[in-house]
Structure formats: structure tokens, C-alpha cells
C-alpha positions, 0 to 999 in steps of 0.5 A: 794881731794887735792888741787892740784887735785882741781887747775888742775880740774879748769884749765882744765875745764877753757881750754875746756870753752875757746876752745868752747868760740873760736870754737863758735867765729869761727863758726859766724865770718865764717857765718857772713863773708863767703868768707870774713873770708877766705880772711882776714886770708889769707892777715893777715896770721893768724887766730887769727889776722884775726878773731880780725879784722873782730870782730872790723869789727863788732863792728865798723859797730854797731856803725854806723846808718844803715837803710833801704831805704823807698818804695819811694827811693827804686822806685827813685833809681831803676828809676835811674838806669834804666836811666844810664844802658841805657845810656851805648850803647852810653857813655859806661864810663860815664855810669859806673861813674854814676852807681859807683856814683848812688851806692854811693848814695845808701850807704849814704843814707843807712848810710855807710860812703863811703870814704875811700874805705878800711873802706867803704869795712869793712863796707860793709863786715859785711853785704854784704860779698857775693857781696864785691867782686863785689865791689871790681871788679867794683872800679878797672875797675872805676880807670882803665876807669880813667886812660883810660885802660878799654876796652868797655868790661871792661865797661860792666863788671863794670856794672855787678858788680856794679848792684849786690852790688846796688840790694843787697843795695836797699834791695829787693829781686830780683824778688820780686812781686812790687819790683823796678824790679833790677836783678843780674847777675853772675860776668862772663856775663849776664844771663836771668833775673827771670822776662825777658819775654819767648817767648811762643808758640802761643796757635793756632798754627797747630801741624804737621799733623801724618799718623797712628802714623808717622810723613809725609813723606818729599819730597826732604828733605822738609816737607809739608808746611801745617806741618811746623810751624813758629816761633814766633818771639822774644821779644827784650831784655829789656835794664834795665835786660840786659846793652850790648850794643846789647840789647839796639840798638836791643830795640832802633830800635823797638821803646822801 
């Protein structure tokens, strides 16, 4: 074999090890990153540049000192939170400032710098990419209820986002048996939360009585009383799952 032959031989075999070296690069930063990948090559413009950032991402958060939350400052901080979400009924912006000032706390106890907030965000991004935009959400409508722009809906929203980024920080999975008990919702409102009691239906209520199979006959439209069944009432919702301002005066007024 020639020593041409030979040189294109390597060259070749460097090309496809490169190729695969960058295909396998690509493939950990989408799955590390997720929707943050798709965001940096779109404000970078570039895939290359963009794929250098979240590398130096990378390399930047080893360097910091990350650690979990103990049992107890899990409890405390989920303790604290409960406190602030109910104060939103009747200071809704004050309730917002302590929940951005709460998650703060979160994160420098955890070992993330918090200032300045584009590297708190690259920071963040390398291990919580899938809450960034929650974040990112809630510290706009921050500076709007600064400025005093933000409406009381704006507020709750605010709220929204900053629990789901404080769940995820606390380190608990949501709904974990002897967990704080921090649930997240979905950014676009509040959904029930996995622990939130159901209303049940009580064990000795009466079934509608039947006639060879059939269900009574009603009289002007109405059924027989001894086949009508009550329905229990409902629990009031609990103001540490849900921060709308119903919720809370609904659980005030049932002494809660």
C-alpha cells in the first residue's frame, strides 16, 4: 500500500472519529440541557457556539460546591414556605418578595451563587434546565411588581413559578411519603395536588332503590326523596397546595 493511500486511510478514520466524538457531545448536552439546548443555539445562532457555552456551563457548575439540603432545613424551608404562600391573600406582592427571597435562600444554601442572575441561570441550567423557565418567569413579574405593573393575577403566577423551581431545589420528589409535602404545578394555573384530599363518598349512604331492574319513576320531574342521595360536602382546599386567594379565605373562614 502506498503511502498515499495510507495518509488518506488515517485522515479518513480521524474524520469519522471526530464526527462520532461530536454526534456523542451533542447527544449529552441535548439530554443533559433539554429545552435549554434548543434555547442557547437559538439566541447564539450557532450550534457550535452554542454547544461551547453549555460545555463551559458545565465546567463552571463543577467548580462550584453543590450540596443537598439536610432532612431538617428541607422541613424549615417547607415550613417557610407554607408561611409566605398564605400570606398572599392579604399582601399578595410582599408574598411574592418572600418566595423570590426564600428560593434564594434555597440556592446558597445549596451552594449556587445568586447574583448576577445570568450566571445564577447558567448555573441553574445544568441541573434544573426543565424548571429555568419557571425561574426566568417569576424574576420578570419580580421586576414588574417593583415597578408596580404586576397585576394580582400576575402575582399568582409569580407564585407558581417560584414553587416549582423551590420543589425541585428542596430536592424531594413531589409527593414523597414524610417529604415537606411542596407540590408543583403546571405554569398556566394551579392543578390538584397528588396529596390534596378527594371528597369520598360515605360508605353508608343509601343506593337509589330499582323496581325489577328499573330505576323509580319520578313524580313532576322529581324522584322520590327515600332515592335521593346528599352529597357530602367538600373539603376546603388546603392554602399550602393551592395560593389563590379563594382557597385561603375559603380555609380562613372554616377556622384552618
Amino acid at each position: 500500500m502506498s503511502t498515499g493511500a495510507v495518509v488518506a486511510i488515517v485522515i479518513v478514520v480521524a474524520a469519522v472519529v471526530a464526527a462520532v466524538m461530536v454526534a456523542n457531545r451533542r447527544r449529552r448536552l441535548k439530554e443533559r440541557f433539554g429545552p435549554e439546548y434548543d434555547r442557547a443555539v437559538t439566541e447564539r445562532g450557532s450550534r457550535r457556539e452554542a454547544e461551547a457555552e453549555l460545555a463551559e456551563r458545565e465546567r463552571h457548575h463543577r467548580e462550584l460546591d453543590i450540596r443537598p439540603l439536610s432532612p431538617a432545613a428541607r422541613a424549615q424551608y417547607s415550613s417557610e414556605w407554607t408561611a409566605v404562600q398564605e400570606q398572599f391573600v392579604d399582601a399578595p406582592q410582599a408574598a411574592v418578595t418572600g418566595a423570590q427571597t426564600l428560593v434564594s435562600a434555597v440556592m446558597e444554601d445549596r451552594g449556587y451563587p445568586t447574583q448576577p442572575y445570568d450566571q445564577t441561570l447558567a448555573d441553574l441550567s445544568v441541573e434544573h434546565a426543565t424548571t429555568l423557565d419557571h425561574f426566568r418567569a417569576a424574576h420578570d413579574i419580580s421586576q414588574n411588581a417593583a415597578a408596580g405593573t404586576a397585576s394580582t393575577e400576575d402575582l399568582r403566577q409569580a407564585m407558581i413559578h417560584y414553587r416549582a423551581l423551590f420543589a425541585e431545589l428542596l430536592g424531594e420528589p413531589v409527593g414523597q411519603p414524610g417529604g415537606p409535602g411542596v407540590t408543583t404545578t403546571q405554569p398556566d394555573g394551579l392543578t390538584p395536588a397528588a396529596d390534596e384530599p378527594a371528597s369520598a363518598t360515605p360508605v353508608d349512604e343509601p343506593a337509589a332503590t330499582t323496581v325489577d331492574g328499573h330505576t323509580p319513576a319520578t313524580v313532576d320531574g322529581h324522584t322520590p326523596a327515600d332515592t335521593v342521595s346528599e352529597t357530602p360536602d367538600e373539603p376546603a382546599p388546603d392554602p399550602a397546595l393551592d395560593p389563590t386567594p379563594d382557597a385561603l379565605t375559603t380555609a380562613r373562614r372554616q377556622g384552618r
